[in-house]
MILOPA-586455 format. One record per residue (C-alpha): residue number from 1; residue in one letter; x negated, y negated, z. Coordinates in nm, 2 decimals. Example, Ala and Ser with C-alpha at 12.3 -4.5 7.8 and 13.67 -1.06 7.14 Angstrom:
! residues 2
[1, A, [-1.23, 0.45, 0.78]]
[2, S, [-1.37, 0.11, 0.71]]
***
This chain:
! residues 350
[1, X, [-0.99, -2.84, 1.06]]
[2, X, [-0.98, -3.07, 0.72]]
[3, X, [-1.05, -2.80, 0.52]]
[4, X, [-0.83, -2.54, 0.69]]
[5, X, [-0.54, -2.78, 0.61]]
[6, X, [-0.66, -2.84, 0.26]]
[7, X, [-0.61, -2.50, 0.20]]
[8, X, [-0.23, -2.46, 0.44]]
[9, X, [-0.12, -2.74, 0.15]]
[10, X, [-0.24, -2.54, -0.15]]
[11, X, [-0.02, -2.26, 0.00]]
[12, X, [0.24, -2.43, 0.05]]
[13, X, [0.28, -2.52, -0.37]]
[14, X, [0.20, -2.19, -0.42]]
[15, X, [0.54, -2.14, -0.21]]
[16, X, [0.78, -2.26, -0.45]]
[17, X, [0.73, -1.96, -0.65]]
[18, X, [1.10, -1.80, -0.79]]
[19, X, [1.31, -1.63, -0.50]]
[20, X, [1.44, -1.37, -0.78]]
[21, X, [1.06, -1.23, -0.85]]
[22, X, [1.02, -1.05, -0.47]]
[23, X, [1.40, -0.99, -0.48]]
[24, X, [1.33, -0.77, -0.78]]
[25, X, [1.03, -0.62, -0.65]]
[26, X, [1.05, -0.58, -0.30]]
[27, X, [0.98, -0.20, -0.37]]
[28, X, [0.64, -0.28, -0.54]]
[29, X, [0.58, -0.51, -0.28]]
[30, X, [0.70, -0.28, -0.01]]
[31, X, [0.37, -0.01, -0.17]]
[32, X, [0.15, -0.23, -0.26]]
[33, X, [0.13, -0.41, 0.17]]
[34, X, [0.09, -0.06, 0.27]]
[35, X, [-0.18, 0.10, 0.12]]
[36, X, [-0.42, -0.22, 0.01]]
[37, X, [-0.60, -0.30, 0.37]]
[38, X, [-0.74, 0.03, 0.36]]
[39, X, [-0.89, -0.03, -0.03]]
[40, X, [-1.19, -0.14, -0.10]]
[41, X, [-1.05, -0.49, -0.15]]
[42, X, [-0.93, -0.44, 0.26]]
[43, X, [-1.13, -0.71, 0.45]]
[44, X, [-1.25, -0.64, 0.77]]
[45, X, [-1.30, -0.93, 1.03]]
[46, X, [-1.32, -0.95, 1.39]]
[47, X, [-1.34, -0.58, 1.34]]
[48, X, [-1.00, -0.53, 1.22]]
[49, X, [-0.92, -0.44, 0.86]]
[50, X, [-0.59, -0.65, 0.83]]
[51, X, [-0.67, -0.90, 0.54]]
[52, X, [-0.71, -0.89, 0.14]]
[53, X, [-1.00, -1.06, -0.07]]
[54, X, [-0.88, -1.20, -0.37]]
[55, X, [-1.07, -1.41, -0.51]]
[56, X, [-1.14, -1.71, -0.28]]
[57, X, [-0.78, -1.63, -0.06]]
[58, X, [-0.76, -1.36, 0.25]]
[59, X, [-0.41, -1.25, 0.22]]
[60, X, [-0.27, -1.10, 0.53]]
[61, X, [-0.04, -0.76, 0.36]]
[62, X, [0.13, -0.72, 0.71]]
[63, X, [0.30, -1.10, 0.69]]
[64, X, [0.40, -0.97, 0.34]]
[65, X, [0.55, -0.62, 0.44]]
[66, X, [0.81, -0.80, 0.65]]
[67, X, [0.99, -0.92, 0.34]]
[68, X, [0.89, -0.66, 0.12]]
[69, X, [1.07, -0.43, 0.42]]
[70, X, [1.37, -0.64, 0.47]]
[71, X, [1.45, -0.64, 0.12]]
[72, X, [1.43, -0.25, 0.06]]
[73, X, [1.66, -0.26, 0.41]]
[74, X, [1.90, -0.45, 0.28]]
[75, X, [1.93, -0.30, -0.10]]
[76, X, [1.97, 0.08, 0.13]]
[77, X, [2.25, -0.10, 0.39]]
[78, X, [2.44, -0.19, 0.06]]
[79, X, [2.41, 0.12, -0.17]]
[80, X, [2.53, 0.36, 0.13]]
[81, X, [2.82, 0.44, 0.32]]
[82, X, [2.84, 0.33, 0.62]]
[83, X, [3.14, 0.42, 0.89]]
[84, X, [3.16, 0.69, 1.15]]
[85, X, [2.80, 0.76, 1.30]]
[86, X, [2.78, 1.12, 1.14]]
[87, X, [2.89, 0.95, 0.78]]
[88, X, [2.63, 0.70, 0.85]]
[89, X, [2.33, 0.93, 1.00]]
[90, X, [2.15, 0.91, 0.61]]
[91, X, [2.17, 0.57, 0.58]]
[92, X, [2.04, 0.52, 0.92]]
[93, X, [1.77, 0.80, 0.91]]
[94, X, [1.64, 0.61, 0.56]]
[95, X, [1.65, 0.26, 0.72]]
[96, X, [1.44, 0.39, 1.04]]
[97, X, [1.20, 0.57, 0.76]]
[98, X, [1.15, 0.23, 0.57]]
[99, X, [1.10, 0.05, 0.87]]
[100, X, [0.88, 0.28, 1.06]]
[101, X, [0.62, 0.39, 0.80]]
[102, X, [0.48, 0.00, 0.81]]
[103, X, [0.43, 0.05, 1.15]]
[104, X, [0.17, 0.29, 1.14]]
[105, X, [-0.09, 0.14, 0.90]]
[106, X, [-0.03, -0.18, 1.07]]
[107, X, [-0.14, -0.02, 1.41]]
[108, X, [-0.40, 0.10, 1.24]]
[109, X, [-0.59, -0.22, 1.10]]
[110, X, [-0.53, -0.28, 1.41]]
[111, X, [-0.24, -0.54, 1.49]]
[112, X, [-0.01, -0.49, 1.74]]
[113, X, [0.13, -0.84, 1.66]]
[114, X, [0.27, -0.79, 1.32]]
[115, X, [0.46, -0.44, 1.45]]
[116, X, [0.66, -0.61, 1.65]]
[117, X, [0.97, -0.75, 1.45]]
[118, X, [1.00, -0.43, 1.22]]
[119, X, [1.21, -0.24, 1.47]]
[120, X, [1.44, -0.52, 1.60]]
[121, X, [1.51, -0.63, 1.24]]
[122, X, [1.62, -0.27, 1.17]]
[123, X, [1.84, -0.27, 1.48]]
[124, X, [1.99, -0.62, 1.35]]
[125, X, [2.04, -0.52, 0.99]]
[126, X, [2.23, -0.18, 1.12]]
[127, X, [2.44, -0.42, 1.35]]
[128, X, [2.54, -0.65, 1.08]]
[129, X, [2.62, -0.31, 0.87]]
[130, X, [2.87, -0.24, 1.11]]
[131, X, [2.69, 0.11, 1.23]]
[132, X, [2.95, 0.20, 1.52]]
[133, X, [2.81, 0.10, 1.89]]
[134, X, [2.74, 0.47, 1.98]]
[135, X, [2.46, 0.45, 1.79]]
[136, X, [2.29, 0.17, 1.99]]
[137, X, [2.41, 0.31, 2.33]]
[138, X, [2.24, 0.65, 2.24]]
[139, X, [1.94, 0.48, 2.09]]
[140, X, [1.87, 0.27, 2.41]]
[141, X, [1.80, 0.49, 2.65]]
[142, X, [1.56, 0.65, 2.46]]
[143, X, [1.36, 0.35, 2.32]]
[144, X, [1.36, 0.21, 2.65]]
[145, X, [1.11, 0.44, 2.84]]
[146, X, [0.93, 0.46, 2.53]]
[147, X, [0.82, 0.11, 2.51]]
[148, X, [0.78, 0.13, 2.89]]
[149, X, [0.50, 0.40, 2.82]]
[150, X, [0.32, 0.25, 2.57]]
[151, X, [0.30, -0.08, 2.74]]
[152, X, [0.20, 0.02, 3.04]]
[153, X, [0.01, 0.33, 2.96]]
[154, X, [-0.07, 0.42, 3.37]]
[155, X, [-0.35, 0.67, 3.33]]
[156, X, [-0.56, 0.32, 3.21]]
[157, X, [-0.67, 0.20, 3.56]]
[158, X, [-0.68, 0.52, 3.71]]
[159, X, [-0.92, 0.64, 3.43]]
[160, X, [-1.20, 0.35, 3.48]]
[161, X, [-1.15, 0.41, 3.87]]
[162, X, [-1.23, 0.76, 3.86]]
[163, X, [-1.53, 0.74, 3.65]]
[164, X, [-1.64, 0.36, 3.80]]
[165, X, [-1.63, 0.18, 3.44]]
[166, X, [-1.54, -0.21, 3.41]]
[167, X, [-1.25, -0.23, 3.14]]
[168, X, [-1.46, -0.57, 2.96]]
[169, X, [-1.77, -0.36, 2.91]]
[170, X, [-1.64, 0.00, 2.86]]
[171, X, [-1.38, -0.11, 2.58]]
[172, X, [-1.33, 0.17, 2.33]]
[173, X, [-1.40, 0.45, 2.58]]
[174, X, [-0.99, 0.56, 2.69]]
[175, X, [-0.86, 0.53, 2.33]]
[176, X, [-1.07, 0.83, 2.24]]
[177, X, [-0.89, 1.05, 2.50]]
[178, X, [-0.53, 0.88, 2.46]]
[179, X, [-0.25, 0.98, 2.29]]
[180, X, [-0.08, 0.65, 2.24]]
[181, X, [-0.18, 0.45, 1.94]]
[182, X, [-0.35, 0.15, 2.12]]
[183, X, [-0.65, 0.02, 2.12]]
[184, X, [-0.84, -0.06, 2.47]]
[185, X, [-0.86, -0.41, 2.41]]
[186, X, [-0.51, -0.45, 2.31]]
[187, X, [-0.44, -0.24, 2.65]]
[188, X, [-0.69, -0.51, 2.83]]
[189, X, [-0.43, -0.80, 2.73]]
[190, X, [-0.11, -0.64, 2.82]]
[191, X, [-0.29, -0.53, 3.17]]
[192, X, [-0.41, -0.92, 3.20]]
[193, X, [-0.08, -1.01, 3.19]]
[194, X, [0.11, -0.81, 3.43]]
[195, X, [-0.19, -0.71, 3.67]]
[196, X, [-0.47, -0.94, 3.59]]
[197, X, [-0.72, -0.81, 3.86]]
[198, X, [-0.71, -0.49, 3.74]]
[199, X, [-0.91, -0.59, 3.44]]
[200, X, [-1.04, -0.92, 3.47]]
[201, X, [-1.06, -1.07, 3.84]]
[202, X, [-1.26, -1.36, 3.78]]
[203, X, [-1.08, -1.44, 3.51]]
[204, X, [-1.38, -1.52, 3.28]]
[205, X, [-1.29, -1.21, 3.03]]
[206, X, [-0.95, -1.09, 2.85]]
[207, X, [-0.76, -1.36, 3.07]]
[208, X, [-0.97, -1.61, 2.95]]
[209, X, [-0.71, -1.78, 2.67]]
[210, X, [-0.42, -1.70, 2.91]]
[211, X, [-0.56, -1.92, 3.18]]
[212, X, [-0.67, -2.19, 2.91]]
[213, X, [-0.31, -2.20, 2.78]]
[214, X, [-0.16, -2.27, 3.10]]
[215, X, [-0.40, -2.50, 3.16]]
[216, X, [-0.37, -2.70, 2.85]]
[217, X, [0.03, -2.67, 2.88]]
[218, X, [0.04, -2.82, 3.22]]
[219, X, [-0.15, -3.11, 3.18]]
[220, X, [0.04, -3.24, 2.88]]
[221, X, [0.31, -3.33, 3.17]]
[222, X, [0.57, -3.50, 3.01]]
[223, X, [0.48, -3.72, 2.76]]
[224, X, [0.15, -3.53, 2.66]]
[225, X, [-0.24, -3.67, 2.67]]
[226, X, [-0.20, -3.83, 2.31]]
[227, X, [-0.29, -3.72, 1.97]]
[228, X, [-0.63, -3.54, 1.91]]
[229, X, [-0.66, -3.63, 2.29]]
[230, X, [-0.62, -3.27, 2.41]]
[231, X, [-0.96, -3.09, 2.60]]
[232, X, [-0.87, -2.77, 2.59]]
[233, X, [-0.90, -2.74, 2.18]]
[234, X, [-1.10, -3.00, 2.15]]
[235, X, [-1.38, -2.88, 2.38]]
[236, X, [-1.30, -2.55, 2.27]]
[237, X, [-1.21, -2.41, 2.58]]
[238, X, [-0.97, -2.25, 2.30]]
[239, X, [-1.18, -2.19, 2.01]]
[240, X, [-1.10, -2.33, 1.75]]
[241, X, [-1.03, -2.01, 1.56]]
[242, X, [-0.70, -1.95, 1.78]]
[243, X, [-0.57, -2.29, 1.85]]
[244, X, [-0.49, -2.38, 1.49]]
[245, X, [-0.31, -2.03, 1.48]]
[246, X, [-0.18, -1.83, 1.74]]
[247, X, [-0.20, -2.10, 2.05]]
[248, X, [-0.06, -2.36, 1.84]]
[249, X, [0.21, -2.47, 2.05]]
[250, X, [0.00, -2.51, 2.38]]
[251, X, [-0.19, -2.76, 2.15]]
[252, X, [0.13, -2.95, 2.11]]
[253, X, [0.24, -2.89, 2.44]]
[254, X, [-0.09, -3.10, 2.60]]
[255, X, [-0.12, -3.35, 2.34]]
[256, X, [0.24, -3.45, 2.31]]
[257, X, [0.36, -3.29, 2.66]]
[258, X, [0.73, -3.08, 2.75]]
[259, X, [0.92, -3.36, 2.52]]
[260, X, [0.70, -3.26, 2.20]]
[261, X, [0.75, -2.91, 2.31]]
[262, X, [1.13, -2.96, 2.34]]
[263, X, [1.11, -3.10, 2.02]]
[264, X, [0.95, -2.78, 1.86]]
[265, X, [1.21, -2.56, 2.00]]
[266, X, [1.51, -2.84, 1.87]]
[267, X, [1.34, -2.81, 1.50]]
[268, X, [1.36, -2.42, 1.54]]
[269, X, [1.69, -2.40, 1.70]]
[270, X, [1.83, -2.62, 1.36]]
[271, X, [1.61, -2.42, 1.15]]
[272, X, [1.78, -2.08, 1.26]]
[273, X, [2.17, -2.19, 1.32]]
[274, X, [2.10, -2.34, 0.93]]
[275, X, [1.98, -2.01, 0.84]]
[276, X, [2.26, -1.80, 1.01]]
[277, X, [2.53, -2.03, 0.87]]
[278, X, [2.40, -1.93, 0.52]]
[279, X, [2.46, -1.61, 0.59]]
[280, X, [2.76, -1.67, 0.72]]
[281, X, [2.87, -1.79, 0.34]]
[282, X, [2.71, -1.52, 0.18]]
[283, X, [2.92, -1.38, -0.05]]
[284, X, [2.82, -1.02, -0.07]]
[285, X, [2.66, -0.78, 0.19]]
[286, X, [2.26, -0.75, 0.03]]
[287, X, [2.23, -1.18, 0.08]]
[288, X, [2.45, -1.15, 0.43]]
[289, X, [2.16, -0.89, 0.53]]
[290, X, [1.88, -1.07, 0.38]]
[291, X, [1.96, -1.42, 0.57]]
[292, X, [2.04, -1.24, 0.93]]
[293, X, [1.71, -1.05, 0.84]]
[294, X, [1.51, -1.36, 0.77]]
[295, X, [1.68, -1.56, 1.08]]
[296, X, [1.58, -1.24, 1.29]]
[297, X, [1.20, -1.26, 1.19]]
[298, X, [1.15, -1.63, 1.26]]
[299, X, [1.32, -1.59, 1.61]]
[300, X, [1.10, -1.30, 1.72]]
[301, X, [0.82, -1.45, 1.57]]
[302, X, [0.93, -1.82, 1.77]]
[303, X, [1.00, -1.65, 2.14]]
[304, X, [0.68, -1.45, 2.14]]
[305, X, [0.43, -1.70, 2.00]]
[306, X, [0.63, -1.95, 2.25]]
[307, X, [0.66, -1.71, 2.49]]
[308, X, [0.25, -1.57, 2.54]]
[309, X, [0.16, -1.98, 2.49]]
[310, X, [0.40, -2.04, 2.83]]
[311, X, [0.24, -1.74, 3.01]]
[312, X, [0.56, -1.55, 3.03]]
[313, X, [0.49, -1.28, 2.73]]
[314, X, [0.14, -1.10, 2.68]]
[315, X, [-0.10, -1.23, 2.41]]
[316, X, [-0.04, -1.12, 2.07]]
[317, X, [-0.14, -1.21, 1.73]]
[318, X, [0.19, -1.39, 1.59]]
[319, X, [0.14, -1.67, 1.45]]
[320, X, [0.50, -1.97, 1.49]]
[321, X, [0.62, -2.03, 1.17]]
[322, X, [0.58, -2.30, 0.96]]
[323, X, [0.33, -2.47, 1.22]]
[324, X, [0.04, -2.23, 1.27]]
[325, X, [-0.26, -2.19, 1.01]]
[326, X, [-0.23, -1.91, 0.81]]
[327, X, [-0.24, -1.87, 0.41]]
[328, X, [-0.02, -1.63, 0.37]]
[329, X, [0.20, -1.66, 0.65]]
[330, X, [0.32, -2.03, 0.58]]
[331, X, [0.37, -1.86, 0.17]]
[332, X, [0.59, -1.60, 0.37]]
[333, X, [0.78, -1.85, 0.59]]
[334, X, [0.87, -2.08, 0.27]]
[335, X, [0.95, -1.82, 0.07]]
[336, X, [1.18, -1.66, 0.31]]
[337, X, [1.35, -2.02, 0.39]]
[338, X, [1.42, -2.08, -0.01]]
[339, X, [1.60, -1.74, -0.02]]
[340, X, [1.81, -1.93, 0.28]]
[341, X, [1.83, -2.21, 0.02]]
[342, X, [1.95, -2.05, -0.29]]
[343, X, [2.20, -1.82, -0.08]]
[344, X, [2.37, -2.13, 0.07]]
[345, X, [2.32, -2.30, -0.30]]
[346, X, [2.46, -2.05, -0.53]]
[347, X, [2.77, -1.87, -0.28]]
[348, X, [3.03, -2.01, -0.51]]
[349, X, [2.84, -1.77, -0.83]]
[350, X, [2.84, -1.45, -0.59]]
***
């Protein structure tokens, strides 16, 4: 773990880069997240192709599209018109186009994870623009059942009860024959969570971490075991792998128990009323959408890595900003919380 956080610190210097250089490049950024993984500098671990080789770094593109996106969002919200639903259908059609296109690739590598905030940050961003309500009431309805579908895709169980396969040794089999853009495994842990003896009854397979987190979060009682005095991470009944990273919190949750959790979600609820007050003294409508934008991505990011850790959303890879390992995520996070920063620090010049 010394060496992983040897490297988080060298990230975080290489943070304090200028605010203005992906502000005037968030279309170069925007092309360049979605075509490298699939280059020959694409890295492909834990048989996923979601990370970048340069040199001695793995840079994660998807954690990089989010600001790349938001910042092509916001320069389309401000150069269009926006009023009556049919006078702002191009505007909206373009900001769907933006925001969905990431999507895809992104599925691909695979990574449900990082798909998840694109959508709600386009919602947000149209909201903030003022797009009249009709648009969201007609939208609703149909997004609704659509997420229903792909999260619960139903023809799953029946398929490995009709042709007696186990889910944990037959994984790859029903994504040949589906039509949703899923992988089985990624099916497995949404399955785990809602109906865990379909797919894992002894609990020893995908349910695994999800048992291990509860575990580890309800031993910390209240006060917590102590510092480095946690067995879940330190036995590796969590492997080490994750519970720098995605499981973060339920580390923090045994070793410092619910008052260091409470504590975690105080620090985030001061981090994200800061950020929304800055863009509440923006001066102009591209930094207005920029902060909301940025506020948006660290509270999905916040609920769901909180969320899956507590047991009461299905695992994903999200990692919780500015806490869990990751080199280019924590660049990301700082990055995104300077252009906070120098919003709030230069609204008198805008």
């Amino acid at each position: 773990m010394g060496t992983q956080w040897k490297k988080q610190n060298f990230w975080a210097i290489v943070a304090h880069l200028d605010y203005r250089i992906p502000l005037k490049n968030g279309h170069w950024i925007y092309d360049f997240c979605m075509t490298s993984p699939f280059t020959p500098i694409g890295l492909r671990r834990f048989s996923a192709m979601r990370w970048l080789k340069l040199g001695g770094f793995i840079v994660q593109p998807s954690e990089i599209a989010k600001s790349g996106t938001l910042i092509m969002g916001a320069e389309i919200l401000v150069c269009s018109k926006i009023g009556k639903v049919r006078d702002s259908l191009a505007a909206i059609v373009q900001i769907l186009i933006v925001f969905g296109i990431p999507v895809l690739p992104i599925m691909l590598q695979p990574d449900l994870g990082a798909s998840l905030p694109f959508l709600p940050i386009a919602f947000v961003l149209l909201f903030v623009s003022e797009v009249p309500g009709k648009f969201f009431v007609d939208t609703l309805p149909i997004l609704l059942p659509m997420g229903s579908i792909v999260a619960w895709d139903y023809t799953y169980p029946l398929y490995f009860d009709k042709y007696q396969l186990n889910p944990q040794t037959s994984v790859g089999q029903f994504e040949k024959i589906s039509l949703l853009p899923l992988k089985d495994y990624q099916r497995n842990r949404i399955i785990s969570f809602v109906a865990p003896d379909i797919v894992d009854p002894r609990g020893i397979g995908i349910s695994w971490n999800l048992r291990q987190l509860l575990i580890a979060v309800g031993s910390g009682e209240i006060a917590g075991k102590g510092q480095g005095k946690g067995t879940q991470a330190r036995l590796e009944y969590l492997s080490q792998s994750v519970a720098t990273n995605d499981f973060i919190f339920s580390v923090i949750a045994e070793e410092y128990g619910f008052l260091g959790g409470m504590f975690v979600l105080l620090i985030y609820a001061i981090l994200i009323a800061n950020d929304l007050r800055g863009a509440c003294m923006a001066r102009d409508r591209f930094r207005l959408l920029l902060a909301v934008g940025i506020s948006v991505i660290f509270l999905i990011h916040m609920c769901v890595n909180i969320g899956m850790n507590l047991g009461i959303m299905s695992i994903k890879g999200i990692p919780l900003p500015f806490i869990s390992y990751g080199e280019s995520f924590m660049v990301i996070c700082r990055i995104l919380q300077g252009i906070i920063q120098s919003i709030y620090r230069f609204r008198s010049e805008y």
